[in-house]
VOBA-1610 file (N, C-alpha, C; in pm, whole numbers, padded with zeros to 5 digits, always signed):
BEGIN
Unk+10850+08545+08609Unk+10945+08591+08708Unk+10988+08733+08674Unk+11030+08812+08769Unk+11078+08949+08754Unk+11243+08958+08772Unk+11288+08967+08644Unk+11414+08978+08610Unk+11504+09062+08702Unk+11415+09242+08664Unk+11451+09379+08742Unk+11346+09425+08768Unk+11307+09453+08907Unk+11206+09513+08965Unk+11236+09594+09115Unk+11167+09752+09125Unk+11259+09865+09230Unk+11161+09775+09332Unk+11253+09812+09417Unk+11163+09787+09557Unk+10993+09856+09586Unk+10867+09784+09594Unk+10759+09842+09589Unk+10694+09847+09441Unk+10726+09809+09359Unk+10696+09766+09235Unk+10597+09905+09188Unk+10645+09999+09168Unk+10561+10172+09172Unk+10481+10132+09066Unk+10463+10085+08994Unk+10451+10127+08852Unk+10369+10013+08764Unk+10363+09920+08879Unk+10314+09785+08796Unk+10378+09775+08675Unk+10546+09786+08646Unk+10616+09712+08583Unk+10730+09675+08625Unk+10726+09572+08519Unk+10909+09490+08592Unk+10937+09394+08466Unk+11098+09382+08456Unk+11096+09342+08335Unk+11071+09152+08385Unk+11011+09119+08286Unk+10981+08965+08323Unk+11047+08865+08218Unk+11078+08767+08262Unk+11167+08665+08221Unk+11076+08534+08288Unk+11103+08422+08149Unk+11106+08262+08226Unk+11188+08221+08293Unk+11147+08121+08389Unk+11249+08043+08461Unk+11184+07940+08550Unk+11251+07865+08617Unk+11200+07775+08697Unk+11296+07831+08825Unk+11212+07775+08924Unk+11228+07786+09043Unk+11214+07674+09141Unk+11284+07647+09212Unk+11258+07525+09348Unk+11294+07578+09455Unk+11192+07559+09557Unk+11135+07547+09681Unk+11094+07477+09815Unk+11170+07445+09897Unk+11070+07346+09960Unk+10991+07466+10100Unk+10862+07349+10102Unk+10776+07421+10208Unk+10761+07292+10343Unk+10759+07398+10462Unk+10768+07308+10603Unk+10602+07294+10626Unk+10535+07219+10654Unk+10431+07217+10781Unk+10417+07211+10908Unk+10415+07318+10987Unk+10397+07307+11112Unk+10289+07274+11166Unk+10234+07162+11259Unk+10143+07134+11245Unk+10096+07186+11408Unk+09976+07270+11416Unk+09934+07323+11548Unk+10002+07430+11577Unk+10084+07508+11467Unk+10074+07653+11467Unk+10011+07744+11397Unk+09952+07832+11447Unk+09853+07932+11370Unk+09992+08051+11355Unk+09939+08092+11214Unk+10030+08196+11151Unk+09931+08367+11121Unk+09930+08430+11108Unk+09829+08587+11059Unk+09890+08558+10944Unk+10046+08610+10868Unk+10128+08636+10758Unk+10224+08564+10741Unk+10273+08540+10639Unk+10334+08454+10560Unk+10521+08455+10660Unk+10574+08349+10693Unk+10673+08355+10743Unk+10769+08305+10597Unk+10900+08335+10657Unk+11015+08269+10478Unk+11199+08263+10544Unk+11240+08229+10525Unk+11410+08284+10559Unk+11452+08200+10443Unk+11567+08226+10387Unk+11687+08228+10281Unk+11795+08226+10357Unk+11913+08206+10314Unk+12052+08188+10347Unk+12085+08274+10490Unk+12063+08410+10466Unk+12090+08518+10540Unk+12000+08557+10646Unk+11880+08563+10635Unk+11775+08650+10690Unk+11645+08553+10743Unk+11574+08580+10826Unk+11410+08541+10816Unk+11368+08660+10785Unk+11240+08655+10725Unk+11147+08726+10752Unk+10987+08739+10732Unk+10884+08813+10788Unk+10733+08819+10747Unk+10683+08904+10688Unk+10608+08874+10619Unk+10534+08935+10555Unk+10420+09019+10615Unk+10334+09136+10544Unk+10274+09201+10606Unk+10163+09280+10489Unk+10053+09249+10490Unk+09931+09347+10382Unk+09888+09430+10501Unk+09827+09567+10394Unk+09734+09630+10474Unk+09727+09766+10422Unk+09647+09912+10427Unk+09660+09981+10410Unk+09600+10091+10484Unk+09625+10195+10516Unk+09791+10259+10457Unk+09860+10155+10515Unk+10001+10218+10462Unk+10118+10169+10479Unk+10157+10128+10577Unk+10144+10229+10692Unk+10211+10151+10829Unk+10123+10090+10897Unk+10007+10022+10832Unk+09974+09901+10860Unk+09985+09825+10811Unk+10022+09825+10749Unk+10129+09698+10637Unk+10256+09642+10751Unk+10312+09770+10762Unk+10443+09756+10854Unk+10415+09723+10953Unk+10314+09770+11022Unk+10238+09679+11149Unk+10258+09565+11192Unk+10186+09448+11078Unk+10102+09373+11044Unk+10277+09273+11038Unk+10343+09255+10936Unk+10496+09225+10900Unk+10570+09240+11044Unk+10557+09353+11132Unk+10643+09333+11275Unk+10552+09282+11411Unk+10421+09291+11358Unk+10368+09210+11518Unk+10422+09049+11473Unk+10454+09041+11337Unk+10405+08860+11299Unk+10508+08844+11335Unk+10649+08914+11323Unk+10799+08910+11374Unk+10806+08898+11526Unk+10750+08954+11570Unk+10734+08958+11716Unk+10694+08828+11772Unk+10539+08757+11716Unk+10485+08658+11727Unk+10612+08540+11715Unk+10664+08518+11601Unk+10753+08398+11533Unk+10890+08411+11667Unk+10913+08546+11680Unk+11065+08540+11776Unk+10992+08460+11908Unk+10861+08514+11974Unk+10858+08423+12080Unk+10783+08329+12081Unk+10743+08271+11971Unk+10697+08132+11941Unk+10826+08008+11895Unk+10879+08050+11822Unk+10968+07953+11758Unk+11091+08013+11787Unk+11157+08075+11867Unk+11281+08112+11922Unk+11280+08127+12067Unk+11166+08103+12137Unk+11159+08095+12260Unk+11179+08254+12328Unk+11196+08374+12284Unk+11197+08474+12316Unk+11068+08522+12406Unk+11119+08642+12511Unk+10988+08675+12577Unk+10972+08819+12491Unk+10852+08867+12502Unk+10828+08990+12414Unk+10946+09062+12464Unk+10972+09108+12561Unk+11080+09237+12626Unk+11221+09179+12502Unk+11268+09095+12509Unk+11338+09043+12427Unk+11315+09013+12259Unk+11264+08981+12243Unk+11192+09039+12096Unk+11220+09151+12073Unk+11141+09222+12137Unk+11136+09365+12076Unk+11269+09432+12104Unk+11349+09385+12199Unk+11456+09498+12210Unk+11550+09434+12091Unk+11557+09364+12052Unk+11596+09276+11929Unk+11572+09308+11797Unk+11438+09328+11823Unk+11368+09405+11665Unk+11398+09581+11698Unk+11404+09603+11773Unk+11449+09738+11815Unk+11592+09774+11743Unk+11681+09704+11739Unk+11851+09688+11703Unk+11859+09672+11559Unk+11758+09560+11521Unk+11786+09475+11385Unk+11731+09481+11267Unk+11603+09506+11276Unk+11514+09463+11176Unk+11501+09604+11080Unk+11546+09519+10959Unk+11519+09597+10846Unk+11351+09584+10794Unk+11297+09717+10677Unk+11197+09680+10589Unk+11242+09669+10475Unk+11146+09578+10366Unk+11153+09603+10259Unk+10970+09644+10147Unk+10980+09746+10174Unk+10868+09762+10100Unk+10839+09651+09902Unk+10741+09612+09921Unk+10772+09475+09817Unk+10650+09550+09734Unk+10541+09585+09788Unk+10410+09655+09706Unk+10351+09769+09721Unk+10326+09872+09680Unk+10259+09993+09638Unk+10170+10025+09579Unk+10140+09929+09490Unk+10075+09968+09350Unk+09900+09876+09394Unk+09906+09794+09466Unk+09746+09690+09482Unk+09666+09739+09539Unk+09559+09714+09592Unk+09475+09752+09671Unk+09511+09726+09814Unk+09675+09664+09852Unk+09677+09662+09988Unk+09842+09633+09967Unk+09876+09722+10023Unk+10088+09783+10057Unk+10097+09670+10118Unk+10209+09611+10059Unk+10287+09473+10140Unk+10417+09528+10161Unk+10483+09455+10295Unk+10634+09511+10350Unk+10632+09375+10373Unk+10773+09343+10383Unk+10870+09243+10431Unk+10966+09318+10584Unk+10928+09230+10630Unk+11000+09269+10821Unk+11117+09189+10807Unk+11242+09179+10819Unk+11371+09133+10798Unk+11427+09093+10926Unk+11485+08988+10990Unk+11633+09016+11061Unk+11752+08914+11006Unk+11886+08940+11045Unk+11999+08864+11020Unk+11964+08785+11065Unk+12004+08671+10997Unk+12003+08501+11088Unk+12157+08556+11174Unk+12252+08596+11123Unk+12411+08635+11230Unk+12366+08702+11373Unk+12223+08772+11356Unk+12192+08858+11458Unk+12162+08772+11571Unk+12072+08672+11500Unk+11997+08571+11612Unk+12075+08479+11659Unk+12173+08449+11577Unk+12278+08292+11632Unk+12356+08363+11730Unk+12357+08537+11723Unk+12456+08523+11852Unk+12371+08577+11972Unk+12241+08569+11966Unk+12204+08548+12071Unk+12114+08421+12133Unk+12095+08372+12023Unk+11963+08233+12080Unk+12120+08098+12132
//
C-alpha cells in the first residue's frame, strides 16, 4: 500500500506500508463497461488509460458520460451539462506506458438532481 504518494505518481515512488484492506465488489450482470467504475462515501468515479494524456482524460469522461446515462437514467444533453458544472480530475499515473486519470463527481451533486 502507498502510505504518501503526489497525485500522478512522477517518479515511481511512494512511501509503502503494510496493511489490509476490505472491499466489496457488485456484479452487474448484462452491463458492458470500457473502464473501471468505483464511488466511496463522497464521490463516483471512472477510470481512464491511454496516451497522451488527454486521452486518458477522454477515455475516464466518455465512461462518465456512459454510467450517468446508463445507471442514472440521464440523457446525454444532461450528462454533459452536469459534467460540464462538476466533474473534477485526478491524474493517478504518469510514469507507465499509459497516463491514467480518475473522472470524479459529488454524490451531493447528483442527489440534488436525480
Amino acid at each position: 500500500m502507498h502510505a504518501v504518494q503526489s497525485h500522478g505518481e512522477i517518479s515511481s515512488a511512494a512511501i509503502e506500508i503494510s496493511g489490509t484492506v476490505r472491499f466489496s465488489v457488485q456484479v452487474i450482470k448484462e452491463q458492458t463497461i470500457t473502464y473501471p467504475h468505483g464511488e466511496n462515501e463522497t464521490c463516483i468515479f471512472t477510470i481512464g488509460s491511454g496516451r497522451p494524456l488527454d486521452q486518458a482524460m477522454q477515455n475516464a469522461t466518455s465512461e462518465m458520460l456512459r454510467w450517468l446515462c446508463d445507471i442514472h437514467n440521464l440523457s446525454e444533453e444532461e450528462a454533459s451539462l452536469v459534467m460540464s458544472q462538476s466533474v473534477k480530475y485526478i491524474i493517478s499515473n504518469a510514469v507507465n506506458e499509459k497516463f491514467t486519470t480518475a473522472c470524479l463527481i459529488e454524490k451531493s451533486i447528483l442527489n440534488s438532481i436525480l
